[in-house]
Backbone as CSV, one residue per row, in Angstrom:
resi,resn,N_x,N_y,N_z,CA_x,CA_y,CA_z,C_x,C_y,C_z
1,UNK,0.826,-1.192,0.000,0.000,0.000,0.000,0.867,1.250,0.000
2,UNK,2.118,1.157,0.248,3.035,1.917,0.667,3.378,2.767,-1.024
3,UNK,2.741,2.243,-2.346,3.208,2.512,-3.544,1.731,3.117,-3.978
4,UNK,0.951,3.302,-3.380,0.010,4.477,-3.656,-0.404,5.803,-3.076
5,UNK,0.121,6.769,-4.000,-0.002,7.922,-4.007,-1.878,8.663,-3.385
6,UNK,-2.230,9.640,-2.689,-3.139,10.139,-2.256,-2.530,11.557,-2.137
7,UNK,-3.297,12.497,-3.004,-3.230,14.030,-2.887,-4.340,14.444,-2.957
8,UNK,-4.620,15.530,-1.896,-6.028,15.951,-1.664,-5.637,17.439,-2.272
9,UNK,-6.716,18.202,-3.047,-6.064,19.941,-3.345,-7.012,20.273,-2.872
10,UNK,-7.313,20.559,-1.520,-8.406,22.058,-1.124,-8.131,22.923,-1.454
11,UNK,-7.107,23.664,-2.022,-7.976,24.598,-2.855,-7.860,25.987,-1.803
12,UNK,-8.722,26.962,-2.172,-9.284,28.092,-1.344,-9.929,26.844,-0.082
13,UNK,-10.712,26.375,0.341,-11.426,25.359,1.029,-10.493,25.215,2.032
14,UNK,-10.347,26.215,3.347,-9.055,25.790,4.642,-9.409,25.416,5.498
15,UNK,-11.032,25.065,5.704,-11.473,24.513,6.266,-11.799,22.963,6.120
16,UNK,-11.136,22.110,5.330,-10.915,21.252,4.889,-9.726,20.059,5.503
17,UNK,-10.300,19.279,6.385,-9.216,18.370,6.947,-8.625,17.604,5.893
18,UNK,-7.442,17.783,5.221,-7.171,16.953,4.189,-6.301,15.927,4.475
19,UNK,-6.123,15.779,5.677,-5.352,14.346,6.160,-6.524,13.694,6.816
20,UNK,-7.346,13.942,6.827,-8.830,13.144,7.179,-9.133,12.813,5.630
21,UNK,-9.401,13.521,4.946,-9.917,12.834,3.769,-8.694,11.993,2.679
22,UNK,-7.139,12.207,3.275,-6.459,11.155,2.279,-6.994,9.839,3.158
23,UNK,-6.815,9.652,4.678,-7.099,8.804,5.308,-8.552,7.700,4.697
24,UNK,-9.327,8.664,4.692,-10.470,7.809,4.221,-10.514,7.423,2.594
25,UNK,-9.871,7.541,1.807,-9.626,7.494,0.404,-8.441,6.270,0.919
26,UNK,-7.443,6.013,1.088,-6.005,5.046,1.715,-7.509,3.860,2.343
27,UNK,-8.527,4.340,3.126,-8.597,3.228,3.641,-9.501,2.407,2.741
28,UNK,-10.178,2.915,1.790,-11.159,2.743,0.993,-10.087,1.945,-0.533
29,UNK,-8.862,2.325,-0.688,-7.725,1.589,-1.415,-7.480,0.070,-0.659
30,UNK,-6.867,0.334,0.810,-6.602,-0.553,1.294,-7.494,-1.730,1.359
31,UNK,-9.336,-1.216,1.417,-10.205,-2.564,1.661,-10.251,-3.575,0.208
32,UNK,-9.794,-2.128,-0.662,-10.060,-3.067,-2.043,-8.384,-3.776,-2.478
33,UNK,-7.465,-3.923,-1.549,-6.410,-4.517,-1.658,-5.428,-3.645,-2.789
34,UNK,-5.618,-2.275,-3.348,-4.740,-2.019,-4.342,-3.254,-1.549,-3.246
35,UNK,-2.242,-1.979,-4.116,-1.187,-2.080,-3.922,-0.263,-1.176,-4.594
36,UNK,-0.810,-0.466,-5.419,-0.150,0.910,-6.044,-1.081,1.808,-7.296
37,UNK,-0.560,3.114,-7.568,-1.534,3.798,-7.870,-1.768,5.442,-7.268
38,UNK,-2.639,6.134,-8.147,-2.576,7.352,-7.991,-3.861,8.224,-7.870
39,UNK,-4.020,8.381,-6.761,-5.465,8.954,-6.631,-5.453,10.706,-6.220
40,UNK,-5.993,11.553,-6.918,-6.279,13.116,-6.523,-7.473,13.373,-5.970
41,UNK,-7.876,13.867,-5.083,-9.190,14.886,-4.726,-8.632,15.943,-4.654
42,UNK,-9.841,16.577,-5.466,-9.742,18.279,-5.830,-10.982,19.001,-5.378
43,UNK,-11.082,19.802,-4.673,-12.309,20.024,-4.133,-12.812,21.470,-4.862
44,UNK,-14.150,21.740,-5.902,-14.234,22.879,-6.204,-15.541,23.160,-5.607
45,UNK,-15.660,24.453,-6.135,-17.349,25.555,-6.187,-18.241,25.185,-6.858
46,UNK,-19.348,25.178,-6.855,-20.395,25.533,-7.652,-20.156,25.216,-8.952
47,UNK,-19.493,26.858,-9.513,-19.243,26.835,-10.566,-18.241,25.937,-11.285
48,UNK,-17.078,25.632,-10.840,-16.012,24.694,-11.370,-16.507,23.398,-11.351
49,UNK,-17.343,22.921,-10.274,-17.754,21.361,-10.346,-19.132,20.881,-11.649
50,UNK,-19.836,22.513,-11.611,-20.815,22.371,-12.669,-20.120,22.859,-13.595
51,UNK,-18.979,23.346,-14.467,-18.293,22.989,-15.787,-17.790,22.034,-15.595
52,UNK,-16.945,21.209,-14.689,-16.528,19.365,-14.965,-17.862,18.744,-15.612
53,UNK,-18.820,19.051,-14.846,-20.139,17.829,-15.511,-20.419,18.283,-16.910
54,UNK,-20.738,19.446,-16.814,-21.034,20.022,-18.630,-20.105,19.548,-19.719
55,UNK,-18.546,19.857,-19.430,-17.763,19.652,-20.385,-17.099,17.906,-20.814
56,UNK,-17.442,17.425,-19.176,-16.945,15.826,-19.508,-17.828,14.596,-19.338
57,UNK,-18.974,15.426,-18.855,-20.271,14.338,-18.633,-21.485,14.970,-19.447
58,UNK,-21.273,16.068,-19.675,-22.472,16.683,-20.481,-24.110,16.918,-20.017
59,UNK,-24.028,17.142,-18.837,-24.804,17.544,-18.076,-24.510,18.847,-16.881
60,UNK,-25.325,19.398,-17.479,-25.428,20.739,-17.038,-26.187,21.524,-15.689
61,UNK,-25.188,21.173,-14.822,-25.876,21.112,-13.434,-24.945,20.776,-12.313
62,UNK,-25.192,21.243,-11.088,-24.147,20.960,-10.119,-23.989,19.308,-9.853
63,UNK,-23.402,19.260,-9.336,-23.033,17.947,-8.275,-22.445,17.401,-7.113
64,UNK,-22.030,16.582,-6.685,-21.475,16.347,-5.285,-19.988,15.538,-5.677
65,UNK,-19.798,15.042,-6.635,-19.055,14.327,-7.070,-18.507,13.855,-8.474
66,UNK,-17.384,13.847,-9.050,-17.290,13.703,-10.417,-15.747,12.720,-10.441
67,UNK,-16.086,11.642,-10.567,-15.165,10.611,-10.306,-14.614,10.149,-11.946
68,UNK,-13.119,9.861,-12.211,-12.357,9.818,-13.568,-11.379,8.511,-13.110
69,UNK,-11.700,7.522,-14.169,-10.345,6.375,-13.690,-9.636,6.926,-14.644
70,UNK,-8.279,6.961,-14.635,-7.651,7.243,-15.847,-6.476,6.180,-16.504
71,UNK,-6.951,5.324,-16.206,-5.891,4.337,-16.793,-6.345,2.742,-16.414
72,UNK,-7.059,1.864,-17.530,-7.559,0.881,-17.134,-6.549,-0.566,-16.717
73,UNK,-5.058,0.564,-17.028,-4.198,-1.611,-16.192,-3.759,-0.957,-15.019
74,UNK,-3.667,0.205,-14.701,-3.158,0.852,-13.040,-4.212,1.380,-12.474
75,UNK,-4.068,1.830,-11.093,-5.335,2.268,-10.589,-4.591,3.651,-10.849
76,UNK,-5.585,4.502,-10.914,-4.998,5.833,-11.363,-6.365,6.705,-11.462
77,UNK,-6.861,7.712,-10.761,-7.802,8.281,-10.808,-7.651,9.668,-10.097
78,UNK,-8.820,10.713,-10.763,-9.066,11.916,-10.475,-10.855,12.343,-9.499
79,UNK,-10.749,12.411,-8.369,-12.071,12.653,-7.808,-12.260,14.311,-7.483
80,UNK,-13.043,14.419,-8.226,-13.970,16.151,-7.769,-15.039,16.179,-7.113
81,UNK,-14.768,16.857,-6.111,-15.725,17.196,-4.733,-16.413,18.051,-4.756
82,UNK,-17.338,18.627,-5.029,-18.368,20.015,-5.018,-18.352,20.309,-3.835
83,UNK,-18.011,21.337,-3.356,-17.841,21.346,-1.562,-19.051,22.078,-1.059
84,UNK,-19.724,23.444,-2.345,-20.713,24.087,-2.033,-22.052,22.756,-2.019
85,UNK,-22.324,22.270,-3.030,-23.195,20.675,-2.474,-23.188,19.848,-1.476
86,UNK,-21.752,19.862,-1.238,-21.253,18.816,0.164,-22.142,19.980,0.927
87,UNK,-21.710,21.261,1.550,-22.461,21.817,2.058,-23.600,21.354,2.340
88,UNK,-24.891,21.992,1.235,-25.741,22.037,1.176,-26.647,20.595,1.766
89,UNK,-25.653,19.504,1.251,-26.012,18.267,1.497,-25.862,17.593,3.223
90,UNK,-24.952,18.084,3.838,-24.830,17.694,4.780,-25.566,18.809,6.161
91,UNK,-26.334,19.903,5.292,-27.018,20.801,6.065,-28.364,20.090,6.213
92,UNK,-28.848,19.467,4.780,-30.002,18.894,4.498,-30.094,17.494,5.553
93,UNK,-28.971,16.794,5.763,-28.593,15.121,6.520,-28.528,15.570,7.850
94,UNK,-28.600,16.611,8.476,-27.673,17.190,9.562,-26.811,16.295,10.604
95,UNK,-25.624,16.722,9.579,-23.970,15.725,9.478,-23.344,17.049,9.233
96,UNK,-21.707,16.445,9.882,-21.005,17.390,10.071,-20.590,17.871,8.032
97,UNK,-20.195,19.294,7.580,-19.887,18.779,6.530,-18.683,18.149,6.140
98,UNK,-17.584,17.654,7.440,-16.512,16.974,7.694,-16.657,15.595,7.415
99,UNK,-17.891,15.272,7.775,-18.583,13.981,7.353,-18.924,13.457,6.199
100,UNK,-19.392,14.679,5.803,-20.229,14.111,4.332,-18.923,14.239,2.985
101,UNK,-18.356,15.268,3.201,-16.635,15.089,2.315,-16.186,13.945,2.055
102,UNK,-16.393,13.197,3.712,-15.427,12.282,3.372,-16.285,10.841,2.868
103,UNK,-17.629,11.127,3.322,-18.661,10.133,2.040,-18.453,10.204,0.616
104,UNK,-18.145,11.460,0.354,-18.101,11.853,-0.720,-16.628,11.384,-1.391
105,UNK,-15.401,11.364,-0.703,-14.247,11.078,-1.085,-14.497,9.578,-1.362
106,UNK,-15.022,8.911,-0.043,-15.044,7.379,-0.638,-15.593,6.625,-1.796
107,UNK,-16.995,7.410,-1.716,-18.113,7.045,-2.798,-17.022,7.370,-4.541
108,UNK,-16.261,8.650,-4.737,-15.425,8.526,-5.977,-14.281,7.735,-5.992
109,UNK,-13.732,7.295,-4.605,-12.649,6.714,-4.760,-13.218,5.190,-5.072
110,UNK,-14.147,4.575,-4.904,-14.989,3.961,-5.093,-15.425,3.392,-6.696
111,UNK,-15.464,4.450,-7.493,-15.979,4.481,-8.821,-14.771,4.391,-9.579
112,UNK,-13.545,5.373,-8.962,-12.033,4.713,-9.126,-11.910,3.341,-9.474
113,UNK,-12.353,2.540,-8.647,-12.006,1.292,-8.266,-12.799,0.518,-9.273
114,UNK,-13.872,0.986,-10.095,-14.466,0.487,-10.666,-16.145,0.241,-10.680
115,UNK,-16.752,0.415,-9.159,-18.002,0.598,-8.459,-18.671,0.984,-9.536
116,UNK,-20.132,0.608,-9.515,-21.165,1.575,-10.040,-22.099,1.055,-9.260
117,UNK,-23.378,2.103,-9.620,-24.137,1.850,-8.881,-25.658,2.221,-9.388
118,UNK,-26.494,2.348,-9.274,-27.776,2.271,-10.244,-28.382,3.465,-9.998
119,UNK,-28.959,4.406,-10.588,-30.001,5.479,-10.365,-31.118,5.032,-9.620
120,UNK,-32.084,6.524,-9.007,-33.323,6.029,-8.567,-33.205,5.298,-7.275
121,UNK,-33.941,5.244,-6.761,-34.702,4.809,-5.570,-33.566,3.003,-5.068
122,UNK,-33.438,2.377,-5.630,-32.671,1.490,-5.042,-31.037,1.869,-5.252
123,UNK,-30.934,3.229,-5.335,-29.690,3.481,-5.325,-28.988,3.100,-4.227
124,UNK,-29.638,3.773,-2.695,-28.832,3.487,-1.297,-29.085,1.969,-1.090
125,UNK,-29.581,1.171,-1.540,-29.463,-0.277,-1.376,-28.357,-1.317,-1.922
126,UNK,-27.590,-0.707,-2.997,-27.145,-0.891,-4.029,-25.419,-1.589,-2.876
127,UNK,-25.185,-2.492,-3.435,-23.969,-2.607,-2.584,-22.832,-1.629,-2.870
128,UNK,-22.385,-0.875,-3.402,-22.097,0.245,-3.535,-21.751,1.254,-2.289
129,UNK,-22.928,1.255,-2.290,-23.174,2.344,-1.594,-23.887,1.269,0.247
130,UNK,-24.282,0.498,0.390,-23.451,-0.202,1.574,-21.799,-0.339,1.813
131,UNK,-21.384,-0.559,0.758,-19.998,-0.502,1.405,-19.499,0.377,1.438
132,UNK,-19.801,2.197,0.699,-19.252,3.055,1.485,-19.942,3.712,2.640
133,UNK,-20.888,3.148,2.754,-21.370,3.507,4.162,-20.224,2.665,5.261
134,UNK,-19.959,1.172,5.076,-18.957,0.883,6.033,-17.766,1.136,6.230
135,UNK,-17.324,1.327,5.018,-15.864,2.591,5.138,-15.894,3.789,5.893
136,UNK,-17.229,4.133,5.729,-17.256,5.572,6.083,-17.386,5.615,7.405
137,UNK,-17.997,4.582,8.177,-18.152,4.344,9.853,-16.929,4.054,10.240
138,UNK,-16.145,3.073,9.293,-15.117,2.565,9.731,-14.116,4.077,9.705
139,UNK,-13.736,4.504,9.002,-13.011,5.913,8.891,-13.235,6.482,10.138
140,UNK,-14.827,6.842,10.709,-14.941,7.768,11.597,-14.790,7.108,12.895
141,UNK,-14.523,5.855,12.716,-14.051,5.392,14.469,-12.918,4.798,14.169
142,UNK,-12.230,5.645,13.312,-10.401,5.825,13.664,-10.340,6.911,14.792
């Protein structure tokens, strides 16, 4: 594990524990056994996270997350964090938004890895998204 890379860029965002969120991204590597590899979180605004979706997903609209593998024989990936959504989202859950970041880090580091998960209503059922719910408990009772 010692041969994978984790860089978090907050950015303007200094309110941002970013050795909490490599932690939970490392541990979310570690459950899936990768052994080397390169993972970024970049955390933007509003506006920067809704041009990622327009220009590389083609949907025009904010989000919480915008997850990129970039290389299908290494693990190698790019995760974007909407932090103004994380906000909004963890105002709506009332969760810390320290919390919901780092849902958010796992859930792309996640899609990294290959994950998907289904639209609609059996989305939170989806094993997916059970297992970053147990990362994510597991993270917070480090």
């Amino acid at each position: 594990m010692n041969d994978v890379e984790v860089v978090v860029n907050a950015g303007d965002f200094r309110d941002v524990d970013d050795v909490l969120l490599e932690r939970a991204v490392r541990h979310a590597l570690i459950d899936a056994g990768a052994v080397g590899g390169e993972v970024n979180i970049t955390l933007l605004d509003d506006p920067g996270i809704r041009e990622m979706n327009r220009e590389y997903l083609d949907r025009d609209r904010t989000t919480d997350v915008i997850a990129f593998s970039l290389d299908e024989e290494a693990l190698m990936g790019d995760v974007y964090l909407g932090y103004d959504q994380a906000t909004r989202q963890s105002a709506e859950l009332g969760i810390s938004l320290s919390d919901e970041l780092l849902r958010l880090a796992i859930h792309g580091t996640l899609h990294v890895l290959g994950h998907d998960h289904p639209d609609g209503a059996e989305r939170d059922e989806s094993p997916m998204f059970v297992l970053q719910e147990r990362l994510l408990a597991e993270v917070l009772a480090i």
